[in-house]
C-alpha positions as CSV (number, residue, x, y, z in Angstrom):
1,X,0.0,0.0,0.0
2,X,1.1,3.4,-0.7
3,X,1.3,5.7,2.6
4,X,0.4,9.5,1.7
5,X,-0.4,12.6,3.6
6,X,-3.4,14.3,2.6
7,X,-4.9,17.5,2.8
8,X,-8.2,18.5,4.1
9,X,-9.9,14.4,4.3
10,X,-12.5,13.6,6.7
11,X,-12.0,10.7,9.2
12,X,-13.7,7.6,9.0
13,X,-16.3,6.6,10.9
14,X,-14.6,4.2,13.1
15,X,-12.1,5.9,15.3
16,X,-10.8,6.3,18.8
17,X,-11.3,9.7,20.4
18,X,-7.9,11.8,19.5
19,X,-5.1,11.9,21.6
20,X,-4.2,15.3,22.8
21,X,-0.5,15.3,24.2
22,X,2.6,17.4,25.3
23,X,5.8,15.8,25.2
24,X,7.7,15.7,28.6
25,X,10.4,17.5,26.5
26,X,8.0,20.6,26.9
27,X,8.5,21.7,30.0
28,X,11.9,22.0,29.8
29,X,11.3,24.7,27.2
30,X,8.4,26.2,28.9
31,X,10.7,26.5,32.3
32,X,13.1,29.3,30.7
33,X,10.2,31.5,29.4
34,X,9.5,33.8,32.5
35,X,13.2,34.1,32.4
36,X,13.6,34.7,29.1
37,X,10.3,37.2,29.0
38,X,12.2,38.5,31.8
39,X,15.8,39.6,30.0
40,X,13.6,40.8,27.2
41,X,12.1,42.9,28.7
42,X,14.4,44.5,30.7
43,X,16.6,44.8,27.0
44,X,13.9,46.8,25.4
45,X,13.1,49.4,28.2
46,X,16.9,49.8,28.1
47,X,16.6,50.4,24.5
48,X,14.1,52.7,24.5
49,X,15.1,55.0,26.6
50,X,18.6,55.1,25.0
51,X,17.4,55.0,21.5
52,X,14.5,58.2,21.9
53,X,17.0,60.1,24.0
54,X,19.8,60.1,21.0
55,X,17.2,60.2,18.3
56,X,16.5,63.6,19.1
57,X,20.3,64.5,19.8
58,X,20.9,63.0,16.2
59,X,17.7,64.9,14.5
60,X,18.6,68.2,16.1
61,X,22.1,67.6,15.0
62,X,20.9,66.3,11.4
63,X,19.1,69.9,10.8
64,X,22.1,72.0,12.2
65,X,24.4,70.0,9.8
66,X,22.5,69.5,7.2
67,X,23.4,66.2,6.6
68,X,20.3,63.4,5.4
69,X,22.8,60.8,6.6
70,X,21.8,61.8,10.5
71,X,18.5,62.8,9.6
72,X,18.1,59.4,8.2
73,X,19.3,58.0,10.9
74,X,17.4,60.0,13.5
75,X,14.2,59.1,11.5
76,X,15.4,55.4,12.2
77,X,15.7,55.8,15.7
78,X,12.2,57.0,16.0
79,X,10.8,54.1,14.0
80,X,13.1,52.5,16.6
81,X,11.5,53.6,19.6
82,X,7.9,53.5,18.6
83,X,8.8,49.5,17.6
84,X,9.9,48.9,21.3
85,X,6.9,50.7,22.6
86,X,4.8,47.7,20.5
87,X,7.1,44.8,21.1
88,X,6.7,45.9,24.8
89,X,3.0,46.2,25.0
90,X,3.2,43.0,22.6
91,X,5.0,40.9,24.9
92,X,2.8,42.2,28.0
93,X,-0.2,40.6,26.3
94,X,1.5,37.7,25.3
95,X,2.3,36.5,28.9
96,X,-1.8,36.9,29.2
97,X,-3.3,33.1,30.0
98,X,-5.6,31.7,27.6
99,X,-9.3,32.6,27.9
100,X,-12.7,31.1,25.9
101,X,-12.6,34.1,23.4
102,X,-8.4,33.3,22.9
103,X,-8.0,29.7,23.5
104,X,-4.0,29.1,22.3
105,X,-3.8,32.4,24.8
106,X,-1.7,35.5,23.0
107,X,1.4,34.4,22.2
108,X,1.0,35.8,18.6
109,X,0.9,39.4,19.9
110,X,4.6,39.2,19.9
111,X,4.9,37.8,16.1
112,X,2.2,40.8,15.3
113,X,4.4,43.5,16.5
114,X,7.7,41.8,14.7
115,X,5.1,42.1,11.3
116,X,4.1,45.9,11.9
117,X,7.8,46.4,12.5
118,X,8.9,45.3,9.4
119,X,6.4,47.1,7.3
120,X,7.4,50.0,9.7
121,X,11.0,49.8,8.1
122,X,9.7,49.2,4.8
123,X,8.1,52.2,4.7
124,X,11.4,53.8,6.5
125,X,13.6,52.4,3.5
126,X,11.0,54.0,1.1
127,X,11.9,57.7,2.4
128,X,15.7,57.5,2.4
129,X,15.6,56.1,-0.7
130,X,13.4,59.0,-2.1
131,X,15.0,61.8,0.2
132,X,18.6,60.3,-1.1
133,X,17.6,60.3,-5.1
134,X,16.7,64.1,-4.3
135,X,20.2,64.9,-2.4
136,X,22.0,63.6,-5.5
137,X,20.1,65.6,-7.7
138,X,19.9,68.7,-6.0
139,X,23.4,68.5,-3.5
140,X,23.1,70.5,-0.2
141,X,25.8,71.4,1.9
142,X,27.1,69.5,5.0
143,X,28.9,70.2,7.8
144,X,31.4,67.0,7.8
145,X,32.6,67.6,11.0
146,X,29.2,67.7,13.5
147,X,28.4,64.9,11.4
148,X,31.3,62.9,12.6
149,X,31.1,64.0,16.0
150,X,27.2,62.9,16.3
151,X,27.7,59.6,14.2
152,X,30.3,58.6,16.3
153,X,27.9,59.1,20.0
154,X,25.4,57.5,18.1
155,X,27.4,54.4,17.0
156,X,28.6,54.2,20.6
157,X,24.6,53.7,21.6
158,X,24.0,51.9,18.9
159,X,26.4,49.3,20.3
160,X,25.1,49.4,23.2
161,X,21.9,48.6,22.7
162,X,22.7,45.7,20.1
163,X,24.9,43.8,22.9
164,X,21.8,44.0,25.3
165,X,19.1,42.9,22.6
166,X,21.5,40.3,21.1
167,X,21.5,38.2,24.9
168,X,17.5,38.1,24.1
169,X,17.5,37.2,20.5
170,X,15.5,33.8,21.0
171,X,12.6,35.3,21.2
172,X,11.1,37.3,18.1
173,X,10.0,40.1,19.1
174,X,13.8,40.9,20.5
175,X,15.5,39.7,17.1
176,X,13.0,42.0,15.3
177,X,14.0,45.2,17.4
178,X,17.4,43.9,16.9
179,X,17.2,44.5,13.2
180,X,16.1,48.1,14.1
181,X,19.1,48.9,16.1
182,X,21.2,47.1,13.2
183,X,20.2,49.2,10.9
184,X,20.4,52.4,13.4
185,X,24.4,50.6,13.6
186,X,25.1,51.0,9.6
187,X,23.4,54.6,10.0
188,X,25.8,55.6,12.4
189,X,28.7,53.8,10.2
190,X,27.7,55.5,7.3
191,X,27.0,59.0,8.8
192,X,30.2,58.8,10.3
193,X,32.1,57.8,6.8
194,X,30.2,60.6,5.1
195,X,31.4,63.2,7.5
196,X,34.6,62.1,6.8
197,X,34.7,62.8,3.5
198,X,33.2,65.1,3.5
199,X,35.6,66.8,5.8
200,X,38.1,65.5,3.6
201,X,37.7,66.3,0.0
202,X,34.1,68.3,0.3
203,X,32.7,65.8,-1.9
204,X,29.1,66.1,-0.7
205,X,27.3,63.2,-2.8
206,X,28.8,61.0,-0.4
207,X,26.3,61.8,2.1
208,X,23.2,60.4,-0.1
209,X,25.1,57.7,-1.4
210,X,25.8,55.9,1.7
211,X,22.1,56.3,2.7
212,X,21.1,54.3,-0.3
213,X,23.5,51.3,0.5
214,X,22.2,51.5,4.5
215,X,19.3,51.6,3.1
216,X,19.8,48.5,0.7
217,X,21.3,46.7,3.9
218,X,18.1,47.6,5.8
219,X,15.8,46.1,3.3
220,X,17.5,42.4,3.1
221,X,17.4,42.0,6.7
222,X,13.8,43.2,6.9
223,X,11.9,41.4,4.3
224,X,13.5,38.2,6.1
225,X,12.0,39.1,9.6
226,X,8.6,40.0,7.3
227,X,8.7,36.7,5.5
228,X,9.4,35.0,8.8
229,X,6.8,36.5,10.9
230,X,3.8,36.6,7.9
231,X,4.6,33.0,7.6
232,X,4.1,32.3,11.4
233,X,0.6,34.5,11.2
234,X,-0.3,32.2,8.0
235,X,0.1,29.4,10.1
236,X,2.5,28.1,7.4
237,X,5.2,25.2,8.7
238,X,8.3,26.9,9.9
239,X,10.7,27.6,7.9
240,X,13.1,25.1,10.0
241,X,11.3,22.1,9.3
242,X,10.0,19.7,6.8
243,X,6.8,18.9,6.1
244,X,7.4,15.9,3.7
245,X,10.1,14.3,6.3
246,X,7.4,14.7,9.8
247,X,5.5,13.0,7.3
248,X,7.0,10.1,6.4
249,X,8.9,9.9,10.1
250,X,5.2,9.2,11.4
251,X,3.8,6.8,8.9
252,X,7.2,4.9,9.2
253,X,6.6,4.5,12.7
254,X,6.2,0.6,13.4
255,X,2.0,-0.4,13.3
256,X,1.2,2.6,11.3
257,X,-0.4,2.0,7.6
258,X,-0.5,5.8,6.6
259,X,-1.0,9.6,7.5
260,X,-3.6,11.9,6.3
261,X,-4.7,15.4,7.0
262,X,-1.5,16.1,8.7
263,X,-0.7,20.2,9.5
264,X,2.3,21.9,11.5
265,X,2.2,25.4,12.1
266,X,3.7,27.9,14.6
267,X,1.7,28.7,17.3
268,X,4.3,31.3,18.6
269,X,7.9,32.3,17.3
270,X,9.0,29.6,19.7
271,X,6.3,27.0,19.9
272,X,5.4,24.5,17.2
273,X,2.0,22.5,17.0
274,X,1.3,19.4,14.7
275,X,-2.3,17.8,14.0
276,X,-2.6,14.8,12.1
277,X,-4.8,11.5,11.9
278,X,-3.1,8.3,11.8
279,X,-3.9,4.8,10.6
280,X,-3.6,1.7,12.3
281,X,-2.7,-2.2,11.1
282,X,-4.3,-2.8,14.6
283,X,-6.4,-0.6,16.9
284,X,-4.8,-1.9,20.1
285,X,-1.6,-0.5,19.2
286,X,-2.8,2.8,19.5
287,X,-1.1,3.3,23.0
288,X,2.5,1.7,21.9
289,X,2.3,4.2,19.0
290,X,0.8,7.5,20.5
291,X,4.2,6.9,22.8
292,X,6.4,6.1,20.2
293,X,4.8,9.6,18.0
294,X,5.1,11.9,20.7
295,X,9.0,11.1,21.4
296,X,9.6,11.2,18.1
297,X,7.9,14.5,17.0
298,X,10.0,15.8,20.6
299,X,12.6,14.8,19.6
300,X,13.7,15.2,16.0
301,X,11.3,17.9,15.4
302,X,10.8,19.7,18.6
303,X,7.4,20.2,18.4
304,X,5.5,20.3,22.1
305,X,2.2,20.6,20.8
306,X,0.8,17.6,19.4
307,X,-2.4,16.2,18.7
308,X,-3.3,12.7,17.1
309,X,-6.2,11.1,15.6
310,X,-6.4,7.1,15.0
311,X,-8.1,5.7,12.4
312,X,-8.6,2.2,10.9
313,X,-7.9,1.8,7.1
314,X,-10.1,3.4,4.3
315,X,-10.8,3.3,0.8
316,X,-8.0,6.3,-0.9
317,X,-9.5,9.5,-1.0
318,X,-10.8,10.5,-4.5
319,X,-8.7,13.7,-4.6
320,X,-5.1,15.0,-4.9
321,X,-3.0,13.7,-2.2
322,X,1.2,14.9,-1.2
323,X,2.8,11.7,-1.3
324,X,5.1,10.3,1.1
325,X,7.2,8.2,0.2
326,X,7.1,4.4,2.0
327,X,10.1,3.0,4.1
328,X,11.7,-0.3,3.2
329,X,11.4,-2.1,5.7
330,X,10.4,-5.7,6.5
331,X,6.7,-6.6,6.1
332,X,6.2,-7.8,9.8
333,X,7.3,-5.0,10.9
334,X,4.4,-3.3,10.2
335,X,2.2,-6.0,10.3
336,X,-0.9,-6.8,7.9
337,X,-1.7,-4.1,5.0
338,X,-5.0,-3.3,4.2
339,X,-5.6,-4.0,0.5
């Protein structure tokens, strides 16, 4: 018989009520998460106040010098310190319990807030990129060496900032206001450069020039963070595992015929969930091969949220179907196959 995974296919009638389980592996991970939430959020109240202070050193400073390099940069720092306001108010709601109206609780807050603060640098990107084409048209004049002076501060805080987000990059919401002050980083580097030049040979396209490429570097690390937390909102199956391999690892599983209607999707940035019905040689097995599932999926997938529905064989369904492909493996071993 050919094993498959199938998409959207009703149960038959005969069935066992599911199993509903959560590995032992589980609480291990859960046991770091009020520390964890913990260093988090200590990182971004610490980056907030740093980041608004110097944002309005660096867009004062910007003006006086004229320079669209520490404007830029400013503006970044504002996008900066409005993101940790939501990924602080995120993470607040996500350490809310579950209730009847939000039964997986709101552990998605989090992944909301790193989406809105990618589209937040998006939109960021957009304006240096227009406020630079006009700077190369039109040149204006910069004062090279207030520009170095306040790039320099700035990439001193910058650093800062990074090393105390970076300890609490596990969690999302912290690796997405990491990207902020990353790109706030290569401001500072670039703001700095210009004002060198600047003070060196007077060359003032320099200034719009090395906005663009901050700007380029900003938009490669932010439509990954995008893609990564859309995908997690879609529900689609993280990016660090396979759906074909979970697959065939649980049909391959001794006194299983086949898997159907199997789906894996984040419930968090941290926390995977798998649903899937599986069919039995042999309905007394069940409990041998819920156990034998649930170390499995613990163990080479990591996924803590699992739940299982037996079923006895049925006819194919009379639809498209994603394969999987069978083991080899001796014919006992899996005892009788339905025809």
């Amino acid at each position: 018989m050919t094993m498959c995974v199938a998409l959207r296919e009703f149960a038959p009638a005969r069935m066992h009520a599911p199993s509903h389980v959560h590995p032992a592996s589980a609480d291990h991970v859960h046991s770091h998460a009020p520390a964890t939430a913990s260093v988090t959020r200590r990182a971004l109240w610490f980056a907030l106040l740093l980041t608004a202070g110097f944002g309005i050193v660096e867009a004062i400073g910007g003006w006086l010098a004229g320079s669209l390099a520490l404007i830029s940069d400013a503006g970044h720092m504002a996008t900066d310190a409005a993101a940790f306001v939501v990924a602080l108010i995120a993470q607040g709601m996500a350490r809310r319990p579950p209730s009847r109206r939000a039964s997986y609780g709101y552990a998605r807050a989090e992944v909301l807030a790193a989406f809105v603060n990618a589209l937040a640098m998006l939109a960021l990107v957009i304006w240096i990129v227009v406020e630079a084409v006009q700077r190369l048209l039109a040149p204006t004049a910069v004062a090279g060496p207030v520009v170095m002076s306040i790039a320099a501060a700035g990439l001193a805080v910058n650093v800062l900032v990074a090393w105390m987000l970076w300890r609490a990059a596990a969690n999302l919401n912290a690796r997405a206001a990491l990207l902020h002050v990353m790109g706030d980083l290569l401001g500072s580097v670039a703001a700095l450069l210009a004002g060198a030049v600047i003070w060196a040979t007077g060359w003032m396209p320099i200034d719009p020039i090395l906005s663009l490429v901050v700007a380029f570097l900003i938009l490669r690390s932010t439509w990954r963070l995008l893609r990564e937390s859309a995908g997690v909102l879609m529900e689609g199956v993280p990016a660090h595992l396979s759906y074909d391999a979970i697959g065939r690892a649980l049909a391959a599983l001794p006194g299983v015929t086949g898997v159907h209607d199997l789906h894996v999707w984040g419930m968090s940035a941290e926390r995977v969930a798998l649903s899937a019905h599986v069919i039995l040689a042999d309905g007394a097995a069940w409990p041998r091969v819920l156990a034998t599932a649930q170390r499995l999926l613990a163990k080479d997938f990591g996924i803590d949220h699992v739940t299982l529905q037996p079923t006895w064989p049925s006819a194919p369904p009379r639809r498209r179907v994603i394969p999987v492909a069978p083991v080899d493996e001796p014919d006992d071993a899996r005892g009788p196959q339905p025809p």
